[in-house]
Biopython code that builds the backbone (N, CA, C, O; Angstrom):
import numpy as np
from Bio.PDB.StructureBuilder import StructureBuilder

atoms = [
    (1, "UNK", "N", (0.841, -1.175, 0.000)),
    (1, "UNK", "CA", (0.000, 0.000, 0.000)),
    (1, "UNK", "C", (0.893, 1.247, 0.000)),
    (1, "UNK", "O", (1.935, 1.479, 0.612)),
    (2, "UNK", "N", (0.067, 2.100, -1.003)),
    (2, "UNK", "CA", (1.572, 3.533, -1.060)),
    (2, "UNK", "C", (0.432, 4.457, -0.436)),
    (2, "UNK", "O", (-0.767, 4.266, -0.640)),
    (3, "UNK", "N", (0.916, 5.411, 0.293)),
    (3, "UNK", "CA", (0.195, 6.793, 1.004)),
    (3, "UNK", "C", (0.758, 7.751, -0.372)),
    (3, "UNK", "O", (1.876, 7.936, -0.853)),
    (4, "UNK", "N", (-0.847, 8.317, -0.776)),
    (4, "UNK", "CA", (-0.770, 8.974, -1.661)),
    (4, "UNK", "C", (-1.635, 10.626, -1.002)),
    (4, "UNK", "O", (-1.566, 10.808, 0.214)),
    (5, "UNK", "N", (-2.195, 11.427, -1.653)),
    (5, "UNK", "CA", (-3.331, 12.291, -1.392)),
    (5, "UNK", "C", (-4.433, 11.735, -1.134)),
    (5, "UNK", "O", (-5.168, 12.131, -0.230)),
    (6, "UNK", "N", (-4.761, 10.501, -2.074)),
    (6, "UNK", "CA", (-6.117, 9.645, -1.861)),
    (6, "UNK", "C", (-5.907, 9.120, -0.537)),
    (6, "UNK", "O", (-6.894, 8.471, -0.191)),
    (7, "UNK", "N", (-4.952, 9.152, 0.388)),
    (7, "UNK", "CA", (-4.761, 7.811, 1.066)),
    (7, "UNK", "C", (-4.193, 6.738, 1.017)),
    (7, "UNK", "O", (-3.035, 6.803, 0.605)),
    (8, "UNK", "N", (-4.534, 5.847, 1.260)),
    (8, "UNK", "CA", (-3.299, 4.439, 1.090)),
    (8, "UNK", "C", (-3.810, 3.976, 0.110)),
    (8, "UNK", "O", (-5.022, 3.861, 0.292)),
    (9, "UNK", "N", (-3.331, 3.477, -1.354)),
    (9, "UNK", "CA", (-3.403, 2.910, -2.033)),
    (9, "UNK", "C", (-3.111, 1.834, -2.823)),
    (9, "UNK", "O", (-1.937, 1.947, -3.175)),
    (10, "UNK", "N", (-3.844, 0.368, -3.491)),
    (10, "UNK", "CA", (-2.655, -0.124, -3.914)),
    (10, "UNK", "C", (-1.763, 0.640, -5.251)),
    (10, "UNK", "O", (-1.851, 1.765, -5.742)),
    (11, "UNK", "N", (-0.942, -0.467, -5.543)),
    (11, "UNK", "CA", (-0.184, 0.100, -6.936)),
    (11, "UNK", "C", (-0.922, 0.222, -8.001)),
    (11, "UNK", "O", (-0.552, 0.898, -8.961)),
    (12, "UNK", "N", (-1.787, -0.263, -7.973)),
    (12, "UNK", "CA", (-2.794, -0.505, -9.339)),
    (12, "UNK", "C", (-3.513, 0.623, -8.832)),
    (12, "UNK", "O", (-3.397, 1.455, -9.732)),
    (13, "UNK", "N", (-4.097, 1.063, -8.036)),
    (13, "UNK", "CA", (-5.274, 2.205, -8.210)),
    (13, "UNK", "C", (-4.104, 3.278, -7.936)),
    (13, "UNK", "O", (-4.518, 4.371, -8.324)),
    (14, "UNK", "N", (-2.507, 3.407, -7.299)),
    (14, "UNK", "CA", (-2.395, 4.421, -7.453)),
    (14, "UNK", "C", (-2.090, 5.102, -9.321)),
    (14, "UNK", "O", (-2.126, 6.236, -9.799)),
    (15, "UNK", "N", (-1.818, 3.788, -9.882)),
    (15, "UNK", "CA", (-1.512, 4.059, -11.744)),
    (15, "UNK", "C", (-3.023, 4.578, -11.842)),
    (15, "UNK", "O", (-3.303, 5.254, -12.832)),
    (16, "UNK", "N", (-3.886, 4.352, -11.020)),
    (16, "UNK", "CA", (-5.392, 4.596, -12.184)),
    (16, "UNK", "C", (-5.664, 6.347, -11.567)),
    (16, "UNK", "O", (-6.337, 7.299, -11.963)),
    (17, "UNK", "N", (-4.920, 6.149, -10.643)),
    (17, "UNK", "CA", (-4.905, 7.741, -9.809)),
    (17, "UNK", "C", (-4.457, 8.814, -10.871)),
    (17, "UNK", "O", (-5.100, 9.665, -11.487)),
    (18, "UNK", "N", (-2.945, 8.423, -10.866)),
    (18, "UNK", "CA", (-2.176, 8.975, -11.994)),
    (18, "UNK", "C", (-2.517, 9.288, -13.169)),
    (18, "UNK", "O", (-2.443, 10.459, -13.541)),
    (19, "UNK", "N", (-2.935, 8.343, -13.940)),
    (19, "UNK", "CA", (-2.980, 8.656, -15.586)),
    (19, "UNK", "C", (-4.560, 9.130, -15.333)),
    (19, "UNK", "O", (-4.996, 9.668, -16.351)),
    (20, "UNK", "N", (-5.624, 9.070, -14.151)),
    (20, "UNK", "CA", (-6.500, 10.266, -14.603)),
    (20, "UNK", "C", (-6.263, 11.680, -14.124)),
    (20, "UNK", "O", (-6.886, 12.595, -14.663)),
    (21, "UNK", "N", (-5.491, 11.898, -13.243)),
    (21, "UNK", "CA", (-4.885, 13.683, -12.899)),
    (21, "UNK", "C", (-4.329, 13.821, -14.286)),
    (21, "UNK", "O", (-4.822, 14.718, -14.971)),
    (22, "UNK", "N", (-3.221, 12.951, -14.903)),
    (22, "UNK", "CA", (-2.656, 13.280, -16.226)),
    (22, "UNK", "C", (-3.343, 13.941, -17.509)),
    (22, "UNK", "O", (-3.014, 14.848, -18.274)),
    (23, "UNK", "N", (-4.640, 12.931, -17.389)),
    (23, "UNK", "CA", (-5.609, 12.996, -18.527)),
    (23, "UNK", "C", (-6.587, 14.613, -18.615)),
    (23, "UNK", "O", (-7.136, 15.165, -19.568)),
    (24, "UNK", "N", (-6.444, 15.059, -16.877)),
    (24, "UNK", "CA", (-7.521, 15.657, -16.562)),
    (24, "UNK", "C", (-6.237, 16.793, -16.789)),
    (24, "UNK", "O", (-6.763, 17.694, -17.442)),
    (25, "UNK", "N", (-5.173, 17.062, -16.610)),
    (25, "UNK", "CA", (-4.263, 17.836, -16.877)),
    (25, "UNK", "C", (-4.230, 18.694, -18.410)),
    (25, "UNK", "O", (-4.131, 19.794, -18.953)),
    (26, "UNK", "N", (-4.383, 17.362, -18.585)),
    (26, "UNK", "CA", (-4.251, 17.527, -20.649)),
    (26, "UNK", "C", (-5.486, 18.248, -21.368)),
    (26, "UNK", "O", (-5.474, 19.139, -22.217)),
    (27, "UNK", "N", (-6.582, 17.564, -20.745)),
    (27, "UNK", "CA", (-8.251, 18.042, -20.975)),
    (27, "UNK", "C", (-7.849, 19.952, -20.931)),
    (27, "UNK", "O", (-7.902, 20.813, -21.809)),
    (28, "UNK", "N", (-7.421, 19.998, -19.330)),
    (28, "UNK", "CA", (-7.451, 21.642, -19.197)),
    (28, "UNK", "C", (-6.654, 22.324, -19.995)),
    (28, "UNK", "O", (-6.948, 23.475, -20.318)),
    (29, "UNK", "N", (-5.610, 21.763, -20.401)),
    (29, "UNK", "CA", (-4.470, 22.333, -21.759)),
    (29, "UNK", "C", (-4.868, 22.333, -22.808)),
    (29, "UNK", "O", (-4.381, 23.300, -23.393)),
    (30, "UNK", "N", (-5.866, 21.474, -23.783)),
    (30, "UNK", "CA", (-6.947, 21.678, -24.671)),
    (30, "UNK", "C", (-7.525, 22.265, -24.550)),
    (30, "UNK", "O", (-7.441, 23.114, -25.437)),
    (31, "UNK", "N", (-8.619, 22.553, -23.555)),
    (31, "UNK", "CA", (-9.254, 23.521, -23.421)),
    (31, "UNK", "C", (-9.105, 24.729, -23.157)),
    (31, "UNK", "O", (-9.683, 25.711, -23.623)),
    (32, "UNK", "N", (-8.095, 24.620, -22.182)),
    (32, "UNK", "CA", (-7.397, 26.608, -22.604)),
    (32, "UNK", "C", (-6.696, 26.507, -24.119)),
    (32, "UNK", "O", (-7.482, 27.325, -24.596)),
    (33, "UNK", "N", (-6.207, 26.307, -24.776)),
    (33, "UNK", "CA", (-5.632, 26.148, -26.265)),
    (33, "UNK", "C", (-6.712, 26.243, -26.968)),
    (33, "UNK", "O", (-6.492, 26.809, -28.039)),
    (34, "UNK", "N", (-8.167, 25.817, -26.765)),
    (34, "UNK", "CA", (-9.163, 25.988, -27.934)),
    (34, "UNK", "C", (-9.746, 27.546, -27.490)),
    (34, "UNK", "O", (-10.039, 28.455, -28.266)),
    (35, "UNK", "N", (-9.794, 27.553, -26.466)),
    (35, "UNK", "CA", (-10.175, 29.092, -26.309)),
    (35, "UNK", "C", (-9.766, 30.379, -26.520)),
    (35, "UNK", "O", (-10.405, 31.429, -26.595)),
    (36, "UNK", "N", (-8.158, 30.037, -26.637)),
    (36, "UNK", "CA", (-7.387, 31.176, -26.954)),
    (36, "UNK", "C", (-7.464, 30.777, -28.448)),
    (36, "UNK", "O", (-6.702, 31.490, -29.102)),
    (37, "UNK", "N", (-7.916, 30.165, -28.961)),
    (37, "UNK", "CA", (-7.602, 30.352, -30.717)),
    (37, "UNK", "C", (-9.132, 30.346, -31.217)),
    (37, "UNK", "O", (-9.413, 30.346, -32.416)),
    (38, "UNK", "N", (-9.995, 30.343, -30.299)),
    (38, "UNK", "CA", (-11.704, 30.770, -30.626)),
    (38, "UNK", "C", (-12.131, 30.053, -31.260)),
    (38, "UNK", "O", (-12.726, 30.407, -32.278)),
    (39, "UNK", "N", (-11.977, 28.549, -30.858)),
    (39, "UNK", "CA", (-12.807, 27.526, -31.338)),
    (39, "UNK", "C", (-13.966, 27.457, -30.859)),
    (39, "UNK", "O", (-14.599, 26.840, -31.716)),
    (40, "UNK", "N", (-14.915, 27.799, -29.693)),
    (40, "UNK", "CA", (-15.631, 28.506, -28.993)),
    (40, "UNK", "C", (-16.320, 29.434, -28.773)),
    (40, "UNK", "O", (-17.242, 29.474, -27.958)),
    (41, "UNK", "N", (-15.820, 30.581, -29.722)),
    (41, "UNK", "CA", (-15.995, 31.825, -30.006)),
    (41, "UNK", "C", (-17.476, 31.781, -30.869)),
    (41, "UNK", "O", (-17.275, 32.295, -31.970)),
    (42, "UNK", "N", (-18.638, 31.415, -30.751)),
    (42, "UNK", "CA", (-19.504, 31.987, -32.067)),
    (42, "UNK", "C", (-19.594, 32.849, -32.716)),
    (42, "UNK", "O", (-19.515, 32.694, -33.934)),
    (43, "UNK", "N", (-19.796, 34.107, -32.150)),
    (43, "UNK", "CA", (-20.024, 35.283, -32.664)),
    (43, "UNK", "C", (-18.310, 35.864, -33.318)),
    (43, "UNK", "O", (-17.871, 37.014, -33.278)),
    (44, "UNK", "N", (-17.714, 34.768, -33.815)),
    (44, "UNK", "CA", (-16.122, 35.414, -34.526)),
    (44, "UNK", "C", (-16.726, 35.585, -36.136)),
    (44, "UNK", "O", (-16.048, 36.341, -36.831)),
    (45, "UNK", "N", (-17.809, 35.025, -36.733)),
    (45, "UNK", "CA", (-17.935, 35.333, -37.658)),
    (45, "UNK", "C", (-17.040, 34.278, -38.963)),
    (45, "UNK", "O", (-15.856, 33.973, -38.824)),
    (46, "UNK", "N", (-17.919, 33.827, -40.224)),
    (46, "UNK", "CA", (-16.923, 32.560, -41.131)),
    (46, "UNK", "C", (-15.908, 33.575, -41.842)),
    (46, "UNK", "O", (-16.118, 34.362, -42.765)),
    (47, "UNK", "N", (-14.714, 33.297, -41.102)),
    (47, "UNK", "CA", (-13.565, 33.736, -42.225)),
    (47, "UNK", "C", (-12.913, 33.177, -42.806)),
    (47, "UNK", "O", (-13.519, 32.109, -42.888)),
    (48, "UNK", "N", (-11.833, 33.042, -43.457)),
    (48, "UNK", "CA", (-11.405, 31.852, -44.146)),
    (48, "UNK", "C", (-11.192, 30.942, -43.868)),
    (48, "UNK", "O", (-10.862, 30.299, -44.865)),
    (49, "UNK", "N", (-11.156, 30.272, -42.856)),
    (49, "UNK", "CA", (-10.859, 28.955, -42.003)),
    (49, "UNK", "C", (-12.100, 28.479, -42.025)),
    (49, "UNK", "O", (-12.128, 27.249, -41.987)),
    (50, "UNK", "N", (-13.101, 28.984, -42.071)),
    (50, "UNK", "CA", (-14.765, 28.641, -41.953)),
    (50, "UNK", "C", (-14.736, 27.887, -43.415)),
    (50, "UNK", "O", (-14.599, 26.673, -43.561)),
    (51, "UNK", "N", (-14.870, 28.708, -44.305)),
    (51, "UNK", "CA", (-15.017, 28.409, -45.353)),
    (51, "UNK", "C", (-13.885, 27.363, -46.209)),
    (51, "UNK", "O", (-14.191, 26.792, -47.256)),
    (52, "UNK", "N", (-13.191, 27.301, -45.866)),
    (52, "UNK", "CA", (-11.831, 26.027, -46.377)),
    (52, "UNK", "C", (-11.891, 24.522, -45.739)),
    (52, "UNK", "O", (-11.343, 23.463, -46.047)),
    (53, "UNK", "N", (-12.737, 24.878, -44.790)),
    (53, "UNK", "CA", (-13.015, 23.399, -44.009)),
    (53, "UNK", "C", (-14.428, 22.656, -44.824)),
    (53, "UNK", "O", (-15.630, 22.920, -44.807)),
    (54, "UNK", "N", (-13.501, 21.490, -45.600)),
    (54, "UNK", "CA", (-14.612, 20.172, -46.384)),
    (54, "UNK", "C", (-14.996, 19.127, -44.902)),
    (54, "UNK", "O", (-14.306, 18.638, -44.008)),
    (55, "UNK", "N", (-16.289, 19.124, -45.196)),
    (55, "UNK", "CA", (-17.011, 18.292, -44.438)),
    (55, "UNK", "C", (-17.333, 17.038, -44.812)),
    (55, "UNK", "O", (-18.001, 16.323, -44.065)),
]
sb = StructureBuilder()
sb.init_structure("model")
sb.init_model(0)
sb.init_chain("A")
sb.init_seg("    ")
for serial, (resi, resn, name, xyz) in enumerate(atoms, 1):
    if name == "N":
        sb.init_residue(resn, " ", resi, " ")
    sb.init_atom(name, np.array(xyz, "f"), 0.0, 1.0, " ", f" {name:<3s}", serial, name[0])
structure = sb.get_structure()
């Protein structure tokens, strides 16, 4: 058993600990990255990036 933040854990739930803070790390780095480039943005209006994207 490892003493983590959760508490005592085994090795296996502390890996499942890990790679979801990791995951949840990454989520928030996407999501600030889509916001600063206004993927989000509706009201930005179709400018050329609108219009060059085949569906």
């Amino acid at each position: 058993m490892r003493h983590t933040e959760y508490g005592y854990v085994s090795p296996a739930e502390n890996r499942c600990y890990h790679d979801l803070e990791r995951w949840l790390a990454d989520k928030k780095k996407r999501e600030r990255r889509a916001k600063k480039h206004g993927v989000f943005n509706l009201h930005k209006g179709g400018g050329v990036h609108a219009k060059s994207k085949t569906l």
